[in-house]
N, C-alpha and C positions, 0 to 999 in steps of 0.2 A: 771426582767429577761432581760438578753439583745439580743440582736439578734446576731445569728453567722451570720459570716464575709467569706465572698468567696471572692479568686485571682483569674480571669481569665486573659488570656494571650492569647492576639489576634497573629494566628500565619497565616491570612489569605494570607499574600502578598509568604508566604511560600508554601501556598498550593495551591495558582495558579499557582507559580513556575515549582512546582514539576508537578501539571496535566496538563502544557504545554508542559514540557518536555515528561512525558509520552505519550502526545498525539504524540509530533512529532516522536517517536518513535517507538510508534505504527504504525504511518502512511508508517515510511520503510518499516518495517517488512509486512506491508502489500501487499505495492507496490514490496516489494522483491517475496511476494506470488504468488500475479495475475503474474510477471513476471515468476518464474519457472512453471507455469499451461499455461504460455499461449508458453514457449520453448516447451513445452510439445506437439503443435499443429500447430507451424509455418513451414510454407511450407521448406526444406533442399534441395539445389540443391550442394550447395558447403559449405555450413555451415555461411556465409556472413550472410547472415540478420538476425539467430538466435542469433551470436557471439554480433552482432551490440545491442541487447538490453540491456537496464538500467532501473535502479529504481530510483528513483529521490523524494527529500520533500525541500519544501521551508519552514522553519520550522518558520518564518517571519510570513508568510501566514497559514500556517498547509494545506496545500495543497501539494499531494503526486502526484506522475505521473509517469507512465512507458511507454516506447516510444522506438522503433526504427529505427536507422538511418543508412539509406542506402537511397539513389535516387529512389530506388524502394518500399522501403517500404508501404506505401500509398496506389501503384497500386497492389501489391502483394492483400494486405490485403483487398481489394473493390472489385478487378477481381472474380464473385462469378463463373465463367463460365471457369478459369483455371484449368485444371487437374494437380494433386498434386499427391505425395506419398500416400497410407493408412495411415491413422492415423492421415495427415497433412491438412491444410483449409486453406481456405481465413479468414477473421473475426478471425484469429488467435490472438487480443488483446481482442474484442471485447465481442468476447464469454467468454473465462474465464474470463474475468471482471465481467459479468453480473452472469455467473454461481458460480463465487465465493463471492457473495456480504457478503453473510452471513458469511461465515469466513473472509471476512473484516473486519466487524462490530467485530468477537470476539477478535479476535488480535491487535485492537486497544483498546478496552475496557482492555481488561487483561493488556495489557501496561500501559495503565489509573491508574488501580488498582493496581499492583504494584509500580508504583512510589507516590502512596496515601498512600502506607503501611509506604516506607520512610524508 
């Protein structure tokens, strides 16, 4: 009797392709999130330092970052002793950074797996 015969077909360098891409992807969409959650809380006097944010992925690196630039940025966001509008704070990246971890974590992941599905 002879033994069946199996073809496999290594498609590995394909599939780190594709989960690099989806990670760096992920990583925007991420960075795109903590950014509309943390507009959501930064201090408006004329609109400047909200308009001033971005999202940003060095997909080289896979490292994401959301940042804003203004001269005052920094101090706004540290000043814990500034009074602000209702609704608006210091820690305005920082907090929804940390309060949104976990839908980071899904929003990269589901990027992940969509580009695994292929």
């Amino acid at each position: 009797m002879s033994r069946p015969r199996a073809r496999i077909e290594w498609t590995g360098d394909a599939v780190l392709r594709a989960e690099r891409a989806g990670a760096a992807r992920g990583l925007l969409a991420a960075a795109e999130h903590v950014l509309q959650k943390s507009r959501e809380v930064v201090p408006i006097e004329e609109g400047t330092l909200a308009r001033s944010g971005v999202a940003s992925v060095d997909e080289q690196q896979l490292v994401a970052g959301v940042s804003y630039d203004t001269p005052y940025a920094s101090r706004v966001h540290e000043d814990l002793n500034a009074r602000h509008d209702a609704g608006r704070t210091a820690k305005y990246l920082e907090r929804p950074a940390a309060e949104e971890a976990a839908a980071v974590e899904q929003i990269i992941a589901a990027a992940v797996r969509r580009a695994l599905r292929g």
